[in-house]
N, C-alpha and C positions, 0 to 999 in steps of 0.2 A: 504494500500500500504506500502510496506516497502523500508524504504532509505536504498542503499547502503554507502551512506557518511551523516557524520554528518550535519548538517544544517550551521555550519559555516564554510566548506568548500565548502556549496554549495552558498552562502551569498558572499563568495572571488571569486568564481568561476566567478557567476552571475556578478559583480563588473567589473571582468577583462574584460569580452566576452562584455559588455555595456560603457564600457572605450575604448578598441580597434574599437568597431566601433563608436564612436563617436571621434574619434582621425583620423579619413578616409576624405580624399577629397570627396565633396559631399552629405555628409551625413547631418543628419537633428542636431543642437546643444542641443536638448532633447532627450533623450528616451522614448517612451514610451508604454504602458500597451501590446502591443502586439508584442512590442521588447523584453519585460521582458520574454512574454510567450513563446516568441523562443529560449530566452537563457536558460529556464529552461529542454525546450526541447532538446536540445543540451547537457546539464549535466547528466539529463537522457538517453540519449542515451551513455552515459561515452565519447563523443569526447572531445580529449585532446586540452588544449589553444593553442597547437602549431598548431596544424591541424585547428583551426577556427581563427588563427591569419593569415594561410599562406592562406587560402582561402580566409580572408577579402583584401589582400595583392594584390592576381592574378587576382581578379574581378576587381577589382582599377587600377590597371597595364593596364588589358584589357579593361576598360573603357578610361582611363586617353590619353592611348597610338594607339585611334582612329586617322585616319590620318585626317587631320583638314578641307579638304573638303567633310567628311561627316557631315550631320544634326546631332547638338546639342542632345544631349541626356538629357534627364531630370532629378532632383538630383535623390536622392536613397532615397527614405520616408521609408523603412522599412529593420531590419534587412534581414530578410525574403528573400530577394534580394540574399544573398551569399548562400544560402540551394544549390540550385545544384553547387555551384562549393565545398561546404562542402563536397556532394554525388561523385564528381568528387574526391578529394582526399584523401576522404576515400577508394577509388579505385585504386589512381592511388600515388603513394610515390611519393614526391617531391625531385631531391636530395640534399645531405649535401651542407649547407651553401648559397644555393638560397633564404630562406627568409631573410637572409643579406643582399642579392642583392634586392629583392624585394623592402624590405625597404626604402635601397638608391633611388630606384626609384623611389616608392610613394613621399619619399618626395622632388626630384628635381623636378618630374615634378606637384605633388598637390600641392605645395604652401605654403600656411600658419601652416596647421594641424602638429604638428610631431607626426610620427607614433613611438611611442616607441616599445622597446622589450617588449615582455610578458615573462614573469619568468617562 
């Protein structure tokens, strides 16, 4: 198989995309072996940290932003969790300046976690 990118910008890649969802409301405080293998999957398919930042973003939003008399949803055990809405905006462009907003909203209404910027 041959890498398109070097091994140490797939090593930061991997870092970022395992940092952003572990910085998400709900999500589990480890990664593990089959989160690694979706981040890897994601690198190789070339999707950009922006694109798998806004998508960890709108699932959390849409999760977080359930109106409160419906049932409890259960945490998120796996990246794996945000691949269709990954599928979804790879589809569909988000516009300028909405994961700003996103942001602010993950963290008013998640709580504890801060969602950073990804670079």
């Amino acid at each position: 198989m041959i890498e398109h990118n070097p091994p140490k910008d797939r090593d930061v890649y991997l870092a970022a995309v395992l940092n952003l969802y572990l910085e998400l409301p709900e999500t589990p405080s480890r990664a593990g072996p089959h989160d690694r293998k979706t981040a890897i999957e994601l690198h190789q398919r070339g999707v950009t940290l922006s694109t798998v930042e806004a998508a960890f973003l709108l699932a959390s939003l849409r999760r977080l932003g359930r109106p409160p008399d419906y049932p409890p949803l259960s945490s998120i055990r796996s990246l794996a969790y945000f691949m269709p809405v990954v599928e979804e905006l790879l589809n569909n462009r988000i516009p300028e300046g909405y994961v700003d907003y996103m942001r602010r909203k993950v963290r008013l209404l998640g709580g504890e976690r801060q969602v950073k910027k990804c670079s």
